[in-house]
N, C-alpha and C positions, 0 to 999 in steps of 0.2 A: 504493500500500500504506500507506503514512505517513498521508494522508486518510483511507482508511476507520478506522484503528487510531485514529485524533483523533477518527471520529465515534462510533465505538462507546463509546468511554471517557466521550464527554460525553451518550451516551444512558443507557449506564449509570448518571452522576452525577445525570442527570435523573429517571432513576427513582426512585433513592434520597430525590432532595427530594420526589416526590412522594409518597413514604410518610410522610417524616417530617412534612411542610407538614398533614395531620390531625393529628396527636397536637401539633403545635404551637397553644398558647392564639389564638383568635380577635384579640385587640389586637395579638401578636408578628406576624402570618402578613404585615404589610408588609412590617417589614423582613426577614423571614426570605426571603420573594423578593428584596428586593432584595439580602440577601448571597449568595445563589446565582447571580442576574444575574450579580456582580462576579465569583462564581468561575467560569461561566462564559469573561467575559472573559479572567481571567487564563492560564485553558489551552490559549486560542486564541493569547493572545500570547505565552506560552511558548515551545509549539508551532512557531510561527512564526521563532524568533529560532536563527537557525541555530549558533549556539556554545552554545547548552545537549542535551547531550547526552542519549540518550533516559534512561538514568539519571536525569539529574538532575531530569530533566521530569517524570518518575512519581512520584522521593520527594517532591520537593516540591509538586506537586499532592495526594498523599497526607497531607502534613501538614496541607496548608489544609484539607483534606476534616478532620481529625482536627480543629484546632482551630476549625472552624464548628461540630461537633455537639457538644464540648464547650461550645461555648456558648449553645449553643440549649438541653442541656439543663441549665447550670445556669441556664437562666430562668424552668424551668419551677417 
């Protein structure tokens, strides 16, 4: 149950870069994969680390999610 709910969450974050990866400038679109790479990692090894509670796994995946698109879009 715990895997599928971790795969859903990073398909759904998947999709979401994929929306935004167009509306993002042509020169940005490297690093903007590669800061979604990193967030991927990051929710896998969250995830994984058995003393962080599902709480705390969600808000703080949710921040990072908050502060990537803050700044993707002040690059724009």
């Amino acid at each position: 149950m715990q895997m599928s709910a971790l795969l859903s969450f990073i398909l759904a974050g998947m999709n979401l870069c994929i929306e935004d990866f167009h509306q993002v400038r042509a020169y940005n679109r490297k690093q903007y994969i590669q800061q979604q790479t990193n967030f991927i990692f990051l929710v896998i090894i969250l995830h994984c680390k058995s003393y962080y509670s599902k709480l705390n796994f969600f808000f703080i995946s949710t921040c990072y999610v908050s502060s990537e698109k803050k700044i993707i879009f002040r690059e724009r």
